[in-house]
N, C-alpha and C positions, 0 to 999 in steps of 0.2 A: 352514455359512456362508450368510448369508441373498446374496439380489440386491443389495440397498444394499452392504453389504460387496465384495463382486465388483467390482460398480462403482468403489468407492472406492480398490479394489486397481489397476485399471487407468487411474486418473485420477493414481495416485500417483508422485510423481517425486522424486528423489534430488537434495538443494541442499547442494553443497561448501561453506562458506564458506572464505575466504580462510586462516582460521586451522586447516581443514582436519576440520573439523564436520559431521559429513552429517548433515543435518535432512530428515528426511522429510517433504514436503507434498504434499496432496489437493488437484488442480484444480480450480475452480469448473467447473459441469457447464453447459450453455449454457442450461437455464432460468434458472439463480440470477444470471448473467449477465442476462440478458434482464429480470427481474424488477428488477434495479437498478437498471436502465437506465432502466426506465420510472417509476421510483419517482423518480428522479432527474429526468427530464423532467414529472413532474407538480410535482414542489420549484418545477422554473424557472418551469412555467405558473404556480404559482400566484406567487411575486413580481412575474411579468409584469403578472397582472391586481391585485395591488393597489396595483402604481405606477401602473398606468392610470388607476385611480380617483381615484388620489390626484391624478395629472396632470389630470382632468376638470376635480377639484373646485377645483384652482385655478385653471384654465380659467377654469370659471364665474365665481367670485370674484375674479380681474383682468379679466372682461369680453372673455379672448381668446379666441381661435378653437379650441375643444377639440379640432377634427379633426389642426390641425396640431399641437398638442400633443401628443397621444395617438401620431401617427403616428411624431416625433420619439424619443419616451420608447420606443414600442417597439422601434424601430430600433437606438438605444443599450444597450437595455436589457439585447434580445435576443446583441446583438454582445456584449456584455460577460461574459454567464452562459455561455453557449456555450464561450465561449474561455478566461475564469477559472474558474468554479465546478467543472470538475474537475481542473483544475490546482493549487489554492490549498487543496483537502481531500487528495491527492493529495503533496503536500508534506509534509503535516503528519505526527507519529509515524506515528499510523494509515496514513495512506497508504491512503485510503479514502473515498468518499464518504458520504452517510447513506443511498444506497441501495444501494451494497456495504456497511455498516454493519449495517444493518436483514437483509442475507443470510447475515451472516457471511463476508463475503469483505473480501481487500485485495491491492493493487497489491506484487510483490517483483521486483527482479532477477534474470533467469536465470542471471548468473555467479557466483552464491553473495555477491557485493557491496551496499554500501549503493545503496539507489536515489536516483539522479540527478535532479536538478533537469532535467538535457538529456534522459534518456529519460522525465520527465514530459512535460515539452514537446513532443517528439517522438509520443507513441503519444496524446497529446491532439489535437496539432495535423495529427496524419493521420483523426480522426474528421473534422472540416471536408471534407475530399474525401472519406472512406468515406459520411457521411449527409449533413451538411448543405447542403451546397454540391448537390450532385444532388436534393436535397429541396426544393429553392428553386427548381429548372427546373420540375419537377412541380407545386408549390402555384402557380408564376408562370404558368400554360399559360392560364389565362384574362385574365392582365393585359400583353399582347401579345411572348407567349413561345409559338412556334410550338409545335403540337401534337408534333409528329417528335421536336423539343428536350424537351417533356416526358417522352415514352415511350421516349427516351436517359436520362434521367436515371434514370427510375424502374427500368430495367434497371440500371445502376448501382450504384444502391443496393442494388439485390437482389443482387446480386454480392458486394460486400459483406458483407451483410446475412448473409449464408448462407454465409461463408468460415469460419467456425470449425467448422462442423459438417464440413469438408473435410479438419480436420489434426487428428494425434491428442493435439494439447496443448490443443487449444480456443482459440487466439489468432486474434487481429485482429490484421488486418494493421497496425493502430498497435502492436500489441505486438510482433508480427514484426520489424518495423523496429526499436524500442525497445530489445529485448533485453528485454521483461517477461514473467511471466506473473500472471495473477490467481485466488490461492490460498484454500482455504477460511481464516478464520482465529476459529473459535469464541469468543466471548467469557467469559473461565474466570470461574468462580465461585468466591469465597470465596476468594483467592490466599493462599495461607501467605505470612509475611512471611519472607522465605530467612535475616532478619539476625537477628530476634527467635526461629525457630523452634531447640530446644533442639539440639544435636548431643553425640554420645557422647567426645570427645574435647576438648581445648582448643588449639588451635594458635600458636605464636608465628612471625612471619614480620618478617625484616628488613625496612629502608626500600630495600632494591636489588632484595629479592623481589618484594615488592610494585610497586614502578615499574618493572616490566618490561611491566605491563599497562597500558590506558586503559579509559575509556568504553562502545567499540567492544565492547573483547570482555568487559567486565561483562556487558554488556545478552545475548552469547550464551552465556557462562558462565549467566546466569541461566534460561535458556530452556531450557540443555542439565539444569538441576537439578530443573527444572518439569515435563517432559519425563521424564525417570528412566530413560531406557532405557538398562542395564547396559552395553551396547559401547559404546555412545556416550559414556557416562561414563568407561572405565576409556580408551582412545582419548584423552581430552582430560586426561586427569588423570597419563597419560603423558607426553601434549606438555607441561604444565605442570612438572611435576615437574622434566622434562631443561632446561624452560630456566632456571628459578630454582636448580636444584642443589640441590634437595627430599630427602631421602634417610630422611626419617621411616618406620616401618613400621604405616600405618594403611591403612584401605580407601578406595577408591576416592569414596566416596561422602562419606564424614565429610573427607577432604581438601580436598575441592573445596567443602564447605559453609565450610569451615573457611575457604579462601583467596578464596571469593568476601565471606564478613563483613570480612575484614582489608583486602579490595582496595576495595570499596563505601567503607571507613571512612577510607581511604589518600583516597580519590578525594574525600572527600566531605570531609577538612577541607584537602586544600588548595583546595579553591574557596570557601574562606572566608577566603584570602586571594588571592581570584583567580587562579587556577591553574586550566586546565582543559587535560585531556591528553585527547586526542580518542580515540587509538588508540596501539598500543603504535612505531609508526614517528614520533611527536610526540613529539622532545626538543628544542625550541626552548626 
């Protein structure tokens, strides 16, 4: 077993989902963290500096005063990247910035649950007091921000700065609060298509079978099939079988391929008459 390995072994953490799914995941290690961070912060400098330009250029060309335009634009600009740009990628599937993207990481729930809009908000809106807010004492110490006020801040930040290397999941204290952590999540290559891919059996499953499931637990039924790991499979292919009243005699594997094509294809044409079942607790 090499060091990487090792390593990987003790970053690695056990995630229940609610439908009772242990997924193993590998913690982002606090370079790949650190490295997103900054890839992320060179994204915002650079839209900073080409609304400035832009702000200059039509400065110039209304004949206004580019100081205060420029000063304006960054103010807003600044306020606005800061507070959305990792909220609004964060949100998204991915749940990821482009420079957790770029490292293979993304943002997941610690309680095995969908991640929340509120613990976005939360473990975003506690960065403002972990860096930037103290980072603004510090850059301000020359534009009549007492020295004392600076070298509080900038201990602050270090504080901070160097709190995930203190606990052994590697969280910020925005994640701490949040309920998050930020997980490796590789980007797969060549994904077999689970619906088109051949299976050794052919399954018929009623319309009761099938809506027993949503959305929700497609998207981990597909994950747990990509995944392939034998316990985890025969585990979930148990819980399936006992709720629908499954009593067929096939394997574990060709089941769950069989009930994930019928439940994809369940799901997929009623939303062709507008029908969308989010999870298997949505019977409205």
């Amino acid at each position: 077993m090499t060091m990487t390995d090792v390593q990987e072994n003790i970053r690695q953490r056990e995630l229940t989902t609610p439908e009772g799914v242990d997924l193993r995941l590998v913690l982002a290690d606090a370079g790949e963290r650190a490295t997103a961070f900054l890839i992320d912060m060179a994204i915002m400098a650079g839209v900073l500096i080409a609304m400035t330009l832009i702000a200059i250029g039509a400065g110039i060309a209304a004949r206004f005063k580019a100081a205060e335009i420029v000063g304006t634009i960054w103010l807003l600009a600044w306020f606005f990247l800061r507070n959305f740009y990792f909220m609004a990628f964060e949100l998204s599937p991915r749940a990821a910035t482009w420079g957790k993207r770029s490292q293979g990481l993304r943002v997941v729930a610690r309680n095995g649950g969908p991640l929340t809009a509120e613990a976005i908000f939360v473990r975003n809106a506690m960065r403002e007091i972990e860096i930037f807010l103290p980072l603004s004492f510090v850059f301000g110490a020359g534009g009549g921000v007492d020295g004392w006020i600076a070298i509080a801040g900038l201990v602050w930040s270090g504080i901070f700065l160097f709190f995930p290397l203190f606990n052994r999941d590697r969280l910020r204290v925005g994640d701490l609060v949040a309920g998050t952590w930020v997980v490796r999540a590789p980007k797969r290559v060549l994904d077999v298509d689970l619906v088109a891919a051949p299976t050794d059996v052919e399954l018929a499953f009623t319309t009761a079978q099938l809506d027993a499931y949503g959305i929700k637990e497609l998207s981990v039924l597909e994950d747990v099939l990509r995944r392939a790991d034998p316990d985890t499979m025969k585990a979930v292919s148990t819980r399936i079988r006992n709720k629908i009243g499954f009593t067929g005699n096939v394997t574990d594997s060709n089941f769950l391929r069989a009930y994930y094509k019928g439940l994809r294809g369940r799901l997929e044409g009623r939303l062709l008459f507008g029908r969308r079942r989010k999870d298997k607790y949505d019977t409205a």
